[in-house]
N, C-alpha and C positions, 0 to 999 in steps of 0.2 A: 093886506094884513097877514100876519104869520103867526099861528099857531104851533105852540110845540107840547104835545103829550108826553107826557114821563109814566110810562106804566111798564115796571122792566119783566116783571116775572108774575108769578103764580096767575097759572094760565086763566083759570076760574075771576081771576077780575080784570086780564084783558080783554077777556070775551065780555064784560059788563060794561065795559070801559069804550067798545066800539061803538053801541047805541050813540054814546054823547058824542062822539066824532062822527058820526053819520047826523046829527040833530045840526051840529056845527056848521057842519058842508050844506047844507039844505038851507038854514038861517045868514050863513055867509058864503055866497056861492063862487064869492074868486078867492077866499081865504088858504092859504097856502099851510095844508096841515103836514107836518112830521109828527112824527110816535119814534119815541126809543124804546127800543124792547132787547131786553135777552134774547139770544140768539136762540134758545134751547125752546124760547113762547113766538115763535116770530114767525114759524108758517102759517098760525093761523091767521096773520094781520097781511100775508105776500097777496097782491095780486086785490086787496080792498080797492074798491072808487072810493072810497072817501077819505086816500091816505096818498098823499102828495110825494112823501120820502120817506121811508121805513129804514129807520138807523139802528141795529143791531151790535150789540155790545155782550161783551163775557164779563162779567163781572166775579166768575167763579172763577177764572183763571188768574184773573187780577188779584185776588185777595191770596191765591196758592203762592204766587208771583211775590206778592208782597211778607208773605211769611213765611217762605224759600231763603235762608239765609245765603244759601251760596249766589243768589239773583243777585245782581248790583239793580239799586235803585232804582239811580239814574235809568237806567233800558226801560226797568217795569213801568216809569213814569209815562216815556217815550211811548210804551205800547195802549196804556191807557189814553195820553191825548192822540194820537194816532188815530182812535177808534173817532 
């Protein structure tokens, strides 16, 4: 089974957010957990047991990127799937 957490930012609820990813791991003990997190909340999730793959994403650059007119698109697109 694969789990995937989406909790990007405000740090105060991925620290709340951990409890229920440690409850998971515990109640499903081969369950394959990822968290995507902001890069800027993501030390606090480095180096968890109870987090399989920590996917870190900027999404602040992404939105600068996206409303950078001089940006061509198409890259900003590229750099968001990319991540």
């Amino acid at each position: 089974m694969r789990i995937l957490i989406v909790k990007l930012s405000s740090i105060g609820d991925v620290v709340h957010a951990l409890p229920a990813a440690a409850f998971i791991k515990r109640a499903i003990p081969k369950a394959h957990i990822s968290w995507v997190v902001e890069r800027r909340a993501s030390e606090i999730l480095k180096g968890s047991p109870v987090i399989d793959q920590l996917i870190e994403i900027d999404t602040t650059s992404w939105r600068k990127l996206l409303l950078d007119s001089s940006t061509r698109l198409a890259s900003t697109w590229r750099s968001i799937f990319k991540a």
